[in-house]
Biopython code that builds the backbone (N, CA, C, O; Angstrom):
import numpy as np
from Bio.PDB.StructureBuilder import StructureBuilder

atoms = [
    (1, "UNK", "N", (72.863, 85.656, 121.071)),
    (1, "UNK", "CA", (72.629, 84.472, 120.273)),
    (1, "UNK", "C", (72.136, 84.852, 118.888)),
    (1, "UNK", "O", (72.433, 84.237, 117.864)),
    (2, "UNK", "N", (71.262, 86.049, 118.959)),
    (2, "UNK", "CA", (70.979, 86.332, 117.307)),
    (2, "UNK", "C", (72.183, 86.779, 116.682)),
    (2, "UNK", "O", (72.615, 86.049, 115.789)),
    (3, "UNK", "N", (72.972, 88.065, 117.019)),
    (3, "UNK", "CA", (73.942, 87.874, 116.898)),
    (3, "UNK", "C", (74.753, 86.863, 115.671)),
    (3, "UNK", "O", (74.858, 87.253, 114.508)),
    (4, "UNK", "N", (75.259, 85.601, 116.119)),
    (4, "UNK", "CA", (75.909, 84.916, 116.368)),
    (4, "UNK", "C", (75.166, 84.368, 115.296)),
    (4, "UNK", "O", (75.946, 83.939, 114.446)),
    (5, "UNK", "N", (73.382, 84.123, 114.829)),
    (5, "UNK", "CA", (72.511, 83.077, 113.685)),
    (5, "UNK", "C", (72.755, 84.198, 112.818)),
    (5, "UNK", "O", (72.732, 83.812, 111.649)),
    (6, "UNK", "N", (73.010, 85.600, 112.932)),
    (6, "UNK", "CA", (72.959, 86.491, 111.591)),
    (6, "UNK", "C", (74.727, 86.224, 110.984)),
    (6, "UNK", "O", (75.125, 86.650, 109.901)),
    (7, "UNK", "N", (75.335, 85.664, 111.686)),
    (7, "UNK", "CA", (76.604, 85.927, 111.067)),
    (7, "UNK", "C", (77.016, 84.138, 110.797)),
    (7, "UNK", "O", (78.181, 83.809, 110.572)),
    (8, "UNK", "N", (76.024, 83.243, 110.854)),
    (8, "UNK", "CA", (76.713, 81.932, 110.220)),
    (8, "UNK", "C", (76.394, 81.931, 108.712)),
    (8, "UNK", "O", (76.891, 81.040, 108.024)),
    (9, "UNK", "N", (75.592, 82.875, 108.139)),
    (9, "UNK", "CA", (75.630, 82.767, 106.503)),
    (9, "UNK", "C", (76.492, 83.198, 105.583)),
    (9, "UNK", "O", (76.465, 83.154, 104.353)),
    (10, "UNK", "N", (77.636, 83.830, 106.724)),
    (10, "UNK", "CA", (78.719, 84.096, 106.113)),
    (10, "UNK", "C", (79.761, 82.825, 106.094)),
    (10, "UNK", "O", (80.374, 82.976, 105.037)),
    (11, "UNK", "N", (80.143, 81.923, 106.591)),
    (11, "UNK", "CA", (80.390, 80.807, 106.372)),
    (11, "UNK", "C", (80.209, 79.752, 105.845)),
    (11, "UNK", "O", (81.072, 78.876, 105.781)),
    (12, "UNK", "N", (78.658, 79.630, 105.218)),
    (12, "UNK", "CA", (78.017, 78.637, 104.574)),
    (12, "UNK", "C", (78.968, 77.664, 103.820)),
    (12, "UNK", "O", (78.844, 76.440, 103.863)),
    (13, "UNK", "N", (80.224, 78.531, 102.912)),
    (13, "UNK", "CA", (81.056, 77.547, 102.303)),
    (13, "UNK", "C", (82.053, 76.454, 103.483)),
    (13, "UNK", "O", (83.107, 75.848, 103.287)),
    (14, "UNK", "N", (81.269, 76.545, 104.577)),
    (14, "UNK", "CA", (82.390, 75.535, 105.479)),
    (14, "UNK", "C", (81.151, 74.684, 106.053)),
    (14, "UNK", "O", (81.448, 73.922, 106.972)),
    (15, "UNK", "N", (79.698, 74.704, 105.611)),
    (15, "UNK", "CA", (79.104, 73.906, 106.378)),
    (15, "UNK", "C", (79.237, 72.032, 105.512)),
    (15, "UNK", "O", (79.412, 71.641, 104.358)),
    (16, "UNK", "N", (79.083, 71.526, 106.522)),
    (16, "UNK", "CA", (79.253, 69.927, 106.393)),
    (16, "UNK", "C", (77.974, 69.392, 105.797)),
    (16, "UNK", "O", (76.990, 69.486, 106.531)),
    (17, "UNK", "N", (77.814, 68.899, 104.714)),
    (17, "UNK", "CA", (76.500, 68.752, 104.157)),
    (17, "UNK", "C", (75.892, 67.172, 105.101)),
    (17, "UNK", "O", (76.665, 66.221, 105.218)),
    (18, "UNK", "N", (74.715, 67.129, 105.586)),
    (18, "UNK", "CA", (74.270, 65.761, 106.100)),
    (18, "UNK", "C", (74.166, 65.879, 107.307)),
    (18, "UNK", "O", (73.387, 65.106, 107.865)),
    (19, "UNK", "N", (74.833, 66.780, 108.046)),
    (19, "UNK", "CA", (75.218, 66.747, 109.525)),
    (19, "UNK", "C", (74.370, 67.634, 110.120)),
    (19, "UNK", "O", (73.959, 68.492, 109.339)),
    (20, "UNK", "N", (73.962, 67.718, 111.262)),
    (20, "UNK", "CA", (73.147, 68.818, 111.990)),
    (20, "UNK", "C", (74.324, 69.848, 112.594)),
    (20, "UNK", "O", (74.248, 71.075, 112.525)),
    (21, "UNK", "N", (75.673, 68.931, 113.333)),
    (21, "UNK", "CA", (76.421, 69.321, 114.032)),
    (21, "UNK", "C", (77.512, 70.131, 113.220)),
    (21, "UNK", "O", (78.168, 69.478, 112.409)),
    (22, "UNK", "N", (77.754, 71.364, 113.337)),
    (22, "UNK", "CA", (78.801, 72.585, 112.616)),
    (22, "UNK", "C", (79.430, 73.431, 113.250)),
    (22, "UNK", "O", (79.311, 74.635, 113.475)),
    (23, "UNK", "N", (80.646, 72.029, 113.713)),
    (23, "UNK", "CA", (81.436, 72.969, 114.811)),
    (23, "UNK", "C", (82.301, 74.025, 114.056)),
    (23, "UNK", "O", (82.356, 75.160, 114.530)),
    (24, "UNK", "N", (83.128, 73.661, 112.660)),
    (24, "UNK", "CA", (83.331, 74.852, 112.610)),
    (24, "UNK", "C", (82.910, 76.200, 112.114)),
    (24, "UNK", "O", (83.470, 77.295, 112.057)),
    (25, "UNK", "N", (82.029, 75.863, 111.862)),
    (25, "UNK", "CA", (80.813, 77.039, 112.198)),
    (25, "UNK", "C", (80.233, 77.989, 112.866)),
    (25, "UNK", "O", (79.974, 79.172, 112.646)),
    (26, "UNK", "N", (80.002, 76.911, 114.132)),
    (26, "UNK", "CA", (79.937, 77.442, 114.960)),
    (26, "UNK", "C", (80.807, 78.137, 115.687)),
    (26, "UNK", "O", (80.503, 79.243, 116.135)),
    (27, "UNK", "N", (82.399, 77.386, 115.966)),
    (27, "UNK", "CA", (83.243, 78.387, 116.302)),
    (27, "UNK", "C", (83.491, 79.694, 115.619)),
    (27, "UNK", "O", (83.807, 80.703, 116.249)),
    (28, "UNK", "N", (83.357, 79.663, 114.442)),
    (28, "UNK", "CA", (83.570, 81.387, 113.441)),
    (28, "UNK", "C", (82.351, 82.084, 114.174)),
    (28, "UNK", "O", (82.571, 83.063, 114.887)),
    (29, "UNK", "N", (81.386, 81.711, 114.049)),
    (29, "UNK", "CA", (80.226, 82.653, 114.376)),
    (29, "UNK", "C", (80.226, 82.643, 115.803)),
    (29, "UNK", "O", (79.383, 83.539, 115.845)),
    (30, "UNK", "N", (80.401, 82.450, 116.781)),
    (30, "UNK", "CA", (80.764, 82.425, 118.247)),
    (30, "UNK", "C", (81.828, 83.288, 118.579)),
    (30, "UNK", "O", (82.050, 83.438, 119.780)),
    (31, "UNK", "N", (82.765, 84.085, 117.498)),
    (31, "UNK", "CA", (83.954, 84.498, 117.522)),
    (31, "UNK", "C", (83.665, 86.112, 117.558)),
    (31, "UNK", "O", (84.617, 86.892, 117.603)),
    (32, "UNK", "N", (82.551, 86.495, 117.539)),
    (32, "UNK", "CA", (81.786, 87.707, 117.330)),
    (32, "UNK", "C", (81.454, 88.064, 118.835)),
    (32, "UNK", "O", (80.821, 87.248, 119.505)),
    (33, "UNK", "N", (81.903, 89.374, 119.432)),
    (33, "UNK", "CA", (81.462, 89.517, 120.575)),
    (33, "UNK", "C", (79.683, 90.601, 120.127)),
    (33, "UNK", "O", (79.424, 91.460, 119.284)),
    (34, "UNK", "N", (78.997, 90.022, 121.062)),
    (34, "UNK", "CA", (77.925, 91.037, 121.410)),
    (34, "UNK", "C", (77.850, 91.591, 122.649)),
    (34, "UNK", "O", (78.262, 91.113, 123.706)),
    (35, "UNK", "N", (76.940, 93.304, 122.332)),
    (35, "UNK", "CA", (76.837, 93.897, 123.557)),
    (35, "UNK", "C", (75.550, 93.208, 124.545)),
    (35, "UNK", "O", (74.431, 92.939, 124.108)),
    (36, "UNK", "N", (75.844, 93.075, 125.464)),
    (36, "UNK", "CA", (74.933, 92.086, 126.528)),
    (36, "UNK", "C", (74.520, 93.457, 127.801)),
    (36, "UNK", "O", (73.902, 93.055, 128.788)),
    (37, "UNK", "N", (74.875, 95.053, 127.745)),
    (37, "UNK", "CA", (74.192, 95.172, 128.591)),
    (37, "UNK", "C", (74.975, 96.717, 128.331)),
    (37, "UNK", "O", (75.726, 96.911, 127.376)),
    (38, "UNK", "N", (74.703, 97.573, 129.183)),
    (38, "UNK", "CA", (75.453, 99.360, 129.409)),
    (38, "UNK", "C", (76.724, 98.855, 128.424)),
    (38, "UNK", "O", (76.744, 98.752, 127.198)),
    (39, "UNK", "N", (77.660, 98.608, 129.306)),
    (39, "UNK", "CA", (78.854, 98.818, 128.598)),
    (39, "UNK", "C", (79.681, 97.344, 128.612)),
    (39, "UNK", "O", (80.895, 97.301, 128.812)),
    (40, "UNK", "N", (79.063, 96.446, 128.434)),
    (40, "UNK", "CA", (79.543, 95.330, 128.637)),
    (40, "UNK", "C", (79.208, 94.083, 127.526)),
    (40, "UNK", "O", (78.032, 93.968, 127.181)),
    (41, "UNK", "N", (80.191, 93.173, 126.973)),
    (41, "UNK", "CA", (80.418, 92.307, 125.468)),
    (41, "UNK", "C", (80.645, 91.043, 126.067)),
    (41, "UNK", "O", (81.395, 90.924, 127.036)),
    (42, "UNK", "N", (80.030, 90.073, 125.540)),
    (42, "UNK", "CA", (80.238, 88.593, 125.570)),
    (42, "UNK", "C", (80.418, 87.924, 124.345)),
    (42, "UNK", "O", (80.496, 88.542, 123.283)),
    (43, "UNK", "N", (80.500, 86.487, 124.440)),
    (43, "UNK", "CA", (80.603, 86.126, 123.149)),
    (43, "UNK", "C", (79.407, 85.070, 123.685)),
    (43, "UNK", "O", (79.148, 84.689, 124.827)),
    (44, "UNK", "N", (78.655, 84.689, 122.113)),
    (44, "UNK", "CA", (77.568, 83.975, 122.258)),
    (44, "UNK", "C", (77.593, 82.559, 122.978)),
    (44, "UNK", "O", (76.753, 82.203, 123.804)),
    (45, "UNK", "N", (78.352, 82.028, 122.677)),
    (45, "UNK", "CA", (78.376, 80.252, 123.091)),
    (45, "UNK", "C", (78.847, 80.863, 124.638)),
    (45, "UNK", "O", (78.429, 79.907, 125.290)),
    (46, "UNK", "N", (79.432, 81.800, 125.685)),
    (46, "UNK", "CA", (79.565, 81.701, 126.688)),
    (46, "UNK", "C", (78.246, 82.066, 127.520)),
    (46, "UNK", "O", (78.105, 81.794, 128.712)),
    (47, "UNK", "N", (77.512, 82.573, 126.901)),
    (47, "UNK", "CA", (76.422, 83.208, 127.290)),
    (47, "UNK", "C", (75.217, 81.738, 127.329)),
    (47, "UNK", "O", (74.519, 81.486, 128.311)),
    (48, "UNK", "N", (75.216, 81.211, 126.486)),
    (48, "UNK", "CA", (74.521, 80.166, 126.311)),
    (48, "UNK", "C", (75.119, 79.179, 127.325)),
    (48, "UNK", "O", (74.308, 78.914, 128.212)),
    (49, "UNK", "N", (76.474, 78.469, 127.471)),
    (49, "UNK", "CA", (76.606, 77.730, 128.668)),
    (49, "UNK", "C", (76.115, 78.298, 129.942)),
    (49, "UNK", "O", (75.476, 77.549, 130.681)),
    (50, "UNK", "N", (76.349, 79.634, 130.330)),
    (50, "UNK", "CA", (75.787, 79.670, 131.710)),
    (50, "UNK", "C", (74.561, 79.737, 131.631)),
    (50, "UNK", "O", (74.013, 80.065, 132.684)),
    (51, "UNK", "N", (73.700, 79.488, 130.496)),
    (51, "UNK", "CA", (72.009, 79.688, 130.436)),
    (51, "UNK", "C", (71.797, 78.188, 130.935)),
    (51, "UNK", "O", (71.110, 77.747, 131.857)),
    (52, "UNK", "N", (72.621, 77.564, 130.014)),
    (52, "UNK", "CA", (72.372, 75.647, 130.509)),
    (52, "UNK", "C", (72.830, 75.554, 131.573)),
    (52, "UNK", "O", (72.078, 74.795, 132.185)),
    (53, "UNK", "N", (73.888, 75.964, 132.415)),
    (53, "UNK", "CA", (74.100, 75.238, 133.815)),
    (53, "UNK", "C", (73.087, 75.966, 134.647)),
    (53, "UNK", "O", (72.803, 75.408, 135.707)),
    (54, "UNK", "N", (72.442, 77.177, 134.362)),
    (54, "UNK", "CA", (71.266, 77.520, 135.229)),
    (54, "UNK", "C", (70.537, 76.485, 135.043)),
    (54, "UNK", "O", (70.403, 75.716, 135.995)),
    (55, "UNK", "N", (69.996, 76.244, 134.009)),
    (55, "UNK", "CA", (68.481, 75.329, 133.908)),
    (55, "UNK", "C", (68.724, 73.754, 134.088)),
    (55, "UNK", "O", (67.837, 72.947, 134.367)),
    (56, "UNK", "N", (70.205, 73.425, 133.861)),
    (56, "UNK", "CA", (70.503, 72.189, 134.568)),
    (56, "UNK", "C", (70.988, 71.797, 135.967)),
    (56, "UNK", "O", (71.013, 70.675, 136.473)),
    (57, "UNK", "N", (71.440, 73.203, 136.575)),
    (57, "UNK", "CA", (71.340, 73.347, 138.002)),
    (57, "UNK", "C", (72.600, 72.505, 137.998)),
    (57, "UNK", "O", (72.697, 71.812, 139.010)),
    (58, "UNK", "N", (73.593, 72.381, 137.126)),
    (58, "UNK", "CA", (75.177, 71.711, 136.975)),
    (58, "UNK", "C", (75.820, 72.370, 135.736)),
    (58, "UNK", "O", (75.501, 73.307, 135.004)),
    (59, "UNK", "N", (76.654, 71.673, 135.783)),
    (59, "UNK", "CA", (78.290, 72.163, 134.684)),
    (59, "UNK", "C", (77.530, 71.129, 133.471)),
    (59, "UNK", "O", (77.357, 69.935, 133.716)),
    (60, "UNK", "N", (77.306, 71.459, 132.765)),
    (60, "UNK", "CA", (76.937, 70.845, 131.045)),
    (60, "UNK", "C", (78.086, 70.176, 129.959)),
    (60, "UNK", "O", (77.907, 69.603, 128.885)),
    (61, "UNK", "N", (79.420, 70.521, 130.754)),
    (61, "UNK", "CA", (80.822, 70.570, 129.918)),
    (61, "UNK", "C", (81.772, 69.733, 131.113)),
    (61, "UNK", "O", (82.031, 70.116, 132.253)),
    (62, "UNK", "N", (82.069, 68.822, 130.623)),
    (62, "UNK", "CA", (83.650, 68.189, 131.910)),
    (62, "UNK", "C", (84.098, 67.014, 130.765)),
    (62, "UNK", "O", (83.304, 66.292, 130.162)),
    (63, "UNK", "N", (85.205, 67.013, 130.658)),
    (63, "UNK", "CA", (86.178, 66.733, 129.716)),
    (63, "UNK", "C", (87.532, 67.272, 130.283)),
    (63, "UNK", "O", (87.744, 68.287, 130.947)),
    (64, "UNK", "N", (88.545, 66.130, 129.754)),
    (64, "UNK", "CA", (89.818, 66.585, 129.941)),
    (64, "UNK", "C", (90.021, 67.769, 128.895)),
    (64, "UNK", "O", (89.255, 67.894, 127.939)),
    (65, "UNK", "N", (91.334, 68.830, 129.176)),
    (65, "UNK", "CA", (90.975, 69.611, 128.355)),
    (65, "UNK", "C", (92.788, 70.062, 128.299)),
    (65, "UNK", "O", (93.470, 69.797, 129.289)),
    (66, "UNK", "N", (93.479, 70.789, 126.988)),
    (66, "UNK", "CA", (94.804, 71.002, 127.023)),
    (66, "UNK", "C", (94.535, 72.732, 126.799)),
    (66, "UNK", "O", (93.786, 73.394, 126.081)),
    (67, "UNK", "N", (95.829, 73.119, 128.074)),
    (67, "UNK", "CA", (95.553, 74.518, 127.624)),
    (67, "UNK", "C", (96.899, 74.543, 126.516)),
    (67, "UNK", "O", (97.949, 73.905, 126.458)),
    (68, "UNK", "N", (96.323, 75.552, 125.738)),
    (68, "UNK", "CA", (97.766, 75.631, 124.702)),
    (68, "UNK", "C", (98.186, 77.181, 124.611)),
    (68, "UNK", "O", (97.391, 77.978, 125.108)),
    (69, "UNK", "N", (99.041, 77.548, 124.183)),
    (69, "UNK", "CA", (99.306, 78.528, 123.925)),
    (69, "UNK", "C", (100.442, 78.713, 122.518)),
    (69, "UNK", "O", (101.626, 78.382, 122.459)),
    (70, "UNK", "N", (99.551, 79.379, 121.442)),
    (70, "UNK", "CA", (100.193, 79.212, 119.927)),
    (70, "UNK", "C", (101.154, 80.218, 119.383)),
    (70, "UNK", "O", (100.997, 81.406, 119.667)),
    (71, "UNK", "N", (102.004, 79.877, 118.725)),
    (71, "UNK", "CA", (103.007, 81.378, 118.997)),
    (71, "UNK", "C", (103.431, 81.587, 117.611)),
    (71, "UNK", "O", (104.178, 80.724, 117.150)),
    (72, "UNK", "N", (103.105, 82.546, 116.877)),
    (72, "UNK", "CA", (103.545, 83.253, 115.830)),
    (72, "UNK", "C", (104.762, 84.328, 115.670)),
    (72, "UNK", "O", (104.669, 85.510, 116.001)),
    (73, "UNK", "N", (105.997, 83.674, 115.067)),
    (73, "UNK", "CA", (107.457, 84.105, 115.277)),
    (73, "UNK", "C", (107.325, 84.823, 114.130)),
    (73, "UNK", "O", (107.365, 84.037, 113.184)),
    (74, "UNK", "N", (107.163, 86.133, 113.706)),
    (74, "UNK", "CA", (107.080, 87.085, 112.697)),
    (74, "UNK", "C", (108.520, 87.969, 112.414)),
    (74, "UNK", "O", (108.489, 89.100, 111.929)),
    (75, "UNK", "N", (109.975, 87.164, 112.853)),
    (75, "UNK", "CA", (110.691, 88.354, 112.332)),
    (75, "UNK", "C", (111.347, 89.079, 113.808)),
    (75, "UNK", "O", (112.323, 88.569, 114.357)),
    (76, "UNK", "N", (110.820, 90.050, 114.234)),
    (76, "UNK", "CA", (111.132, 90.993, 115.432)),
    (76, "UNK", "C", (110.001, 90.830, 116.205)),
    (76, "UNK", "O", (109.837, 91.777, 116.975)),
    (77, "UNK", "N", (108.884, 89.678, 116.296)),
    (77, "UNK", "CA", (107.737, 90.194, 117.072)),
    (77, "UNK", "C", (107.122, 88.610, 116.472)),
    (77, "UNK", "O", (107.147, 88.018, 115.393)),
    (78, "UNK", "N", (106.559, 88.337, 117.902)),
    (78, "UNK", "CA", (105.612, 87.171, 118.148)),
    (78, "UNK", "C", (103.965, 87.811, 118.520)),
    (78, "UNK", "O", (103.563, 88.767, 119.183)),
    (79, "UNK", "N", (103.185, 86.545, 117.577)),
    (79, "UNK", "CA", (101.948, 87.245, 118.098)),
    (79, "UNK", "C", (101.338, 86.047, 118.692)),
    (79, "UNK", "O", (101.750, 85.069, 118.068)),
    (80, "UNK", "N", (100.580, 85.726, 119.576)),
    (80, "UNK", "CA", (100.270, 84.728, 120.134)),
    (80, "UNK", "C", (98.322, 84.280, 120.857)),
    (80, "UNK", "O", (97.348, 84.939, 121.221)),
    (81, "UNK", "N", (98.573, 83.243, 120.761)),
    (81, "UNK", "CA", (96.905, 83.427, 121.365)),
    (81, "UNK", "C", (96.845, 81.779, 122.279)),
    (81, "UNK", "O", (97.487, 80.776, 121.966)),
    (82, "UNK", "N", (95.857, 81.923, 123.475)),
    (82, "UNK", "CA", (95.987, 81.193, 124.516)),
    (82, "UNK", "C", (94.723, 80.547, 123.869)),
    (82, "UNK", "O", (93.863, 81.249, 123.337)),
    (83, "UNK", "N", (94.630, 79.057, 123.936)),
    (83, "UNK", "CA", (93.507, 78.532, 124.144)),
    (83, "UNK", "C", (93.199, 77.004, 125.028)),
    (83, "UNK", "O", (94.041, 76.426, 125.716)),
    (84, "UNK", "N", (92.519, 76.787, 124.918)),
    (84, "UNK", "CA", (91.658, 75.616, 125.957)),
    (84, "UNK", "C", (91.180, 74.699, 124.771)),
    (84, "UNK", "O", (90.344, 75.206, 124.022)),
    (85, "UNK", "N", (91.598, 73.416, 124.498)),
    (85, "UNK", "CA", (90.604, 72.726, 123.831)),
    (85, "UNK", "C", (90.692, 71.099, 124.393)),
    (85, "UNK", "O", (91.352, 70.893, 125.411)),
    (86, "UNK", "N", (90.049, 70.021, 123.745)),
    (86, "UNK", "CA", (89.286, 68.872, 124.498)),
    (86, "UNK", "C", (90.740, 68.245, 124.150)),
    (86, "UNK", "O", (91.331, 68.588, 123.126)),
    (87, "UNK", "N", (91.376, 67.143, 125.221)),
    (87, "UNK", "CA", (92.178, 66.479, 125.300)),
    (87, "UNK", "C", (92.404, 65.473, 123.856)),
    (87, "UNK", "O", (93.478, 65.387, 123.260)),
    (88, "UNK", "N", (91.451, 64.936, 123.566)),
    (88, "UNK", "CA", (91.398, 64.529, 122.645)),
    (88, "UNK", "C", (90.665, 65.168, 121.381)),
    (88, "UNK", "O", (89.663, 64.715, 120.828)),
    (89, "UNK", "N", (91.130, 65.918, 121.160)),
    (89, "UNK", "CA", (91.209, 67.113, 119.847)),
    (89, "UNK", "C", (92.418, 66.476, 118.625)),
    (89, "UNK", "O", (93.612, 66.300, 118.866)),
    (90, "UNK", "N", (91.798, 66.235, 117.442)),
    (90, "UNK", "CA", (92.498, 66.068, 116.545)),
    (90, "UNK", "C", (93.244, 67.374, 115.849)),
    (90, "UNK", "O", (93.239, 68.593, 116.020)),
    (91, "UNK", "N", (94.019, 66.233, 114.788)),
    (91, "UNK", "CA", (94.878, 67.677, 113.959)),
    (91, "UNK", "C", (94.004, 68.541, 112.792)),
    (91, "UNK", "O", (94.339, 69.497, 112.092)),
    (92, "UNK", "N", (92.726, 67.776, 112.893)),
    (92, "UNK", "CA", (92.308, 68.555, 111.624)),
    (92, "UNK", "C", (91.491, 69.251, 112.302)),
    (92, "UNK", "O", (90.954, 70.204, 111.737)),
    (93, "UNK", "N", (91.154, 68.938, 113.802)),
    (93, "UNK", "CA", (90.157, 70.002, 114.449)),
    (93, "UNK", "C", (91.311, 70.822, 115.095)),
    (93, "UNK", "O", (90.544, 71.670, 115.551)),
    (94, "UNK", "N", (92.161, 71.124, 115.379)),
    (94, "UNK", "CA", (92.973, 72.105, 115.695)),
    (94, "UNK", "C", (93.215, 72.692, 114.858)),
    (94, "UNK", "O", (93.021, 73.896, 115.029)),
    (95, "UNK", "N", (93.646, 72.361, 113.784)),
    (95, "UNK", "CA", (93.602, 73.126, 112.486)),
    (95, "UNK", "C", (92.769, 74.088, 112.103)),
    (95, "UNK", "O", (93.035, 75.162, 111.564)),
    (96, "UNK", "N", (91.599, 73.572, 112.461)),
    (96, "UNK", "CA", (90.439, 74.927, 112.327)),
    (96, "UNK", "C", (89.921, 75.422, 113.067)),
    (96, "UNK", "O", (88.845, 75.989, 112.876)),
    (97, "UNK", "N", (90.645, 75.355, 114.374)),
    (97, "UNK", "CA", (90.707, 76.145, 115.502)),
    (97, "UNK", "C", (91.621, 77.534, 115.262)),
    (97, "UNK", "O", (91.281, 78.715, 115.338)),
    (98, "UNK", "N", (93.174, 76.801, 114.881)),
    (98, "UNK", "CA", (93.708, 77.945, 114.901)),
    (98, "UNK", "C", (93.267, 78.813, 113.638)),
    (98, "UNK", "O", (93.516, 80.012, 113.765)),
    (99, "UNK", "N", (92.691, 78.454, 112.506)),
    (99, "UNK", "CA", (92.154, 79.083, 111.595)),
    (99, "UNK", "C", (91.283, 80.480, 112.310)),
    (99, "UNK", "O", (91.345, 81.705, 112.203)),
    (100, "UNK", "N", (90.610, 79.660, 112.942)),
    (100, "UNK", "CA", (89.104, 80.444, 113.640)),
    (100, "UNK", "C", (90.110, 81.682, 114.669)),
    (100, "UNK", "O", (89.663, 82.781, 114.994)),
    (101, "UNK", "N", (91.391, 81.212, 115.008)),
    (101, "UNK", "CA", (91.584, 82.040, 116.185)),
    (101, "UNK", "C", (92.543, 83.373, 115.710)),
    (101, "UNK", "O", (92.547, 84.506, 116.193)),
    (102, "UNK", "N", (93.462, 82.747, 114.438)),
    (102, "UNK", "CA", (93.694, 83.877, 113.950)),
    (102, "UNK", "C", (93.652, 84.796, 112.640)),
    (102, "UNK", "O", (94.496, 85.482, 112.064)),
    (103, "UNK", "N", (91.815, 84.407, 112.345)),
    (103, "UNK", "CA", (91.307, 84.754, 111.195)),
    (103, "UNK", "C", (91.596, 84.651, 110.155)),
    (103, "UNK", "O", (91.320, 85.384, 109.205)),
    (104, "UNK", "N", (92.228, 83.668, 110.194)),
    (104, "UNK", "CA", (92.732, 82.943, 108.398)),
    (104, "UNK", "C", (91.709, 82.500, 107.519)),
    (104, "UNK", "O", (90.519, 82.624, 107.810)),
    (105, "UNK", "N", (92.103, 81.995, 106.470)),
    (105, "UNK", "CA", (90.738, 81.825, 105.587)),
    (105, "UNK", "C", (91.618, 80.487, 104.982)),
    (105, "UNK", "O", (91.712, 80.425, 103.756)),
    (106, "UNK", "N", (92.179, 79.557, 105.690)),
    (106, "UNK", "CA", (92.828, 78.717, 105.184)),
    (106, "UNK", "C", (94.087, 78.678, 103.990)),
    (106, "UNK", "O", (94.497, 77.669, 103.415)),
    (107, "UNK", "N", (94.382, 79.553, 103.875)),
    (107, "UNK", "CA", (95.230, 79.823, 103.323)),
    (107, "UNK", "C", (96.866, 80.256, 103.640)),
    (107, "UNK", "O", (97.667, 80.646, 102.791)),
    (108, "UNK", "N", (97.143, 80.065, 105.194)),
    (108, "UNK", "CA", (98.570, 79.973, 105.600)),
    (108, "UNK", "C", (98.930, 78.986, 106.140)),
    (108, "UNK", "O", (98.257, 78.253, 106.865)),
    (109, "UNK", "N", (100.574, 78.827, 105.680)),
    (109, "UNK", "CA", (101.042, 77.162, 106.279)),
    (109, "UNK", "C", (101.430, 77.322, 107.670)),
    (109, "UNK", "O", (101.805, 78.413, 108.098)),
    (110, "UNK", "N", (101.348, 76.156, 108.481)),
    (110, "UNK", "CA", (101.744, 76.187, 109.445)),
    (110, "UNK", "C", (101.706, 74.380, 109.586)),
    (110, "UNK", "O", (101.103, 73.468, 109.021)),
    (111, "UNK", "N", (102.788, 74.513, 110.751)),
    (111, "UNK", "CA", (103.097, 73.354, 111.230)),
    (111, "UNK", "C", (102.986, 72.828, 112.789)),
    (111, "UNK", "O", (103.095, 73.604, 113.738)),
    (112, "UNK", "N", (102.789, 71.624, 112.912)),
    (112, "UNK", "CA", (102.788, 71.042, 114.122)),
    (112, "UNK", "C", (103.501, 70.581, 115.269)),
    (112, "UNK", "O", (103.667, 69.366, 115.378)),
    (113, "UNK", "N", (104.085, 71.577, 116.402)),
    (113, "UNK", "CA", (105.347, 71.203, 117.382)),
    (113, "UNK", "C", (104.894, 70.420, 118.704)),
    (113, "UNK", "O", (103.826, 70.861, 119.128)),
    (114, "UNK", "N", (105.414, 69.396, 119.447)),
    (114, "UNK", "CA", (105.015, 69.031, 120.480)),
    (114, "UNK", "C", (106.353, 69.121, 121.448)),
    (114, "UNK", "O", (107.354, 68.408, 121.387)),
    (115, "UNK", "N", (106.068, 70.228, 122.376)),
    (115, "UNK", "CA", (107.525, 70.808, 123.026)),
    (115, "UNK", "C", (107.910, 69.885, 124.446)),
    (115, "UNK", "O", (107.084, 69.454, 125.250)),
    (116, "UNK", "N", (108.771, 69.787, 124.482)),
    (116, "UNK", "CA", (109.762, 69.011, 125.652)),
    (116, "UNK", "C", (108.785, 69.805, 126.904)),
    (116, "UNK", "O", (108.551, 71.013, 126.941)),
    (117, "UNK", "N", (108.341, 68.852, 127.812)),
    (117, "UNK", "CA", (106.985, 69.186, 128.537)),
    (117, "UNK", "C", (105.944, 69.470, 128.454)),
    (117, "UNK", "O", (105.210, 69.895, 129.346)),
    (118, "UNK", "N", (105.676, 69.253, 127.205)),
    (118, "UNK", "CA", (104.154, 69.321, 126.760)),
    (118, "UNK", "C", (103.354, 68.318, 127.395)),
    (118, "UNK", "O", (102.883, 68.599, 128.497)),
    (119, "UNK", "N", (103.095, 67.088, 126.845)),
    (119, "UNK", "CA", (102.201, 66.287, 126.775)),
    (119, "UNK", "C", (102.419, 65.443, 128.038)),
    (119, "UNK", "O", (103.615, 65.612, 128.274)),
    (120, "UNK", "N", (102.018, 64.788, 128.795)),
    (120, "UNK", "CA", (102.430, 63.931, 129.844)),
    (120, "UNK", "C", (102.144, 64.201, 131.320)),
    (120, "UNK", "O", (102.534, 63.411, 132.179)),
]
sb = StructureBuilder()
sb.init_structure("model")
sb.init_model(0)
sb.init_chain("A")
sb.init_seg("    ")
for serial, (resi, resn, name, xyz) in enumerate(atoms, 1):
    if name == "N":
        sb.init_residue(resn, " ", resi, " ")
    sb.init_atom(name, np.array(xyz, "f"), 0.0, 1.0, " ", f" {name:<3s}", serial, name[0])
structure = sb.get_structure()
């Protein structure tokens, strides 16, 4: 978790002025694995949910949720990344999801597909 508070001042230009809540913030700085033990790395926000379902003695998180999987067609070679997010996830919060997931700095275009068996 310290971790994770030493590396949100590198983002500062994305915090939301007024708000307490900085999700995308928090996702960049959550994106950092730390070492948690001999030879073994977590990432902070997973470490912290299983701290809350200990001390709540339940699941802290239940929401519908879409798994996706994003696919970058480069030519001779796709690069791709799997994720999980809340059913009702907008386009501008996916947007800075996939930012967060494949280290962009907002600066590449991309577009929005909804494929024959996707949704439904």
């Amino acid at each position: 978790m310290n971790k994770a508070c030493d590396n949100v001042q590198f983002y500062e230009e994305n915090f939301i002025k007024g708000t307490v809540i900085q999700s995308c913030v928090s996702m960049k700085a959550s994106n950092y694995f730390f070492r948690d033990g001999e030879n073994s790395y977590s990432h902070p926000n997973e470490v912290m949910y299983k701290d809350l379902e200990t001390f709540s003695n339940g699941s802290v998180i239940s929401c519908k949720v879409v798994k996706m999987e994003i696919v970058l067609e480069l030519g001779d070679y796709e690069i791709w990344r799997r994720v999980i997010v809340p059913y009702s996830i907008t386009f501008t919060e996916l947007h800075d999801i996939i930012q967060t997931l494949f280290h962009w700095q907002d600066y590449h275009l991309h577009e929005f597909y909804i494929m024959d068996g996707g949704l439904g």
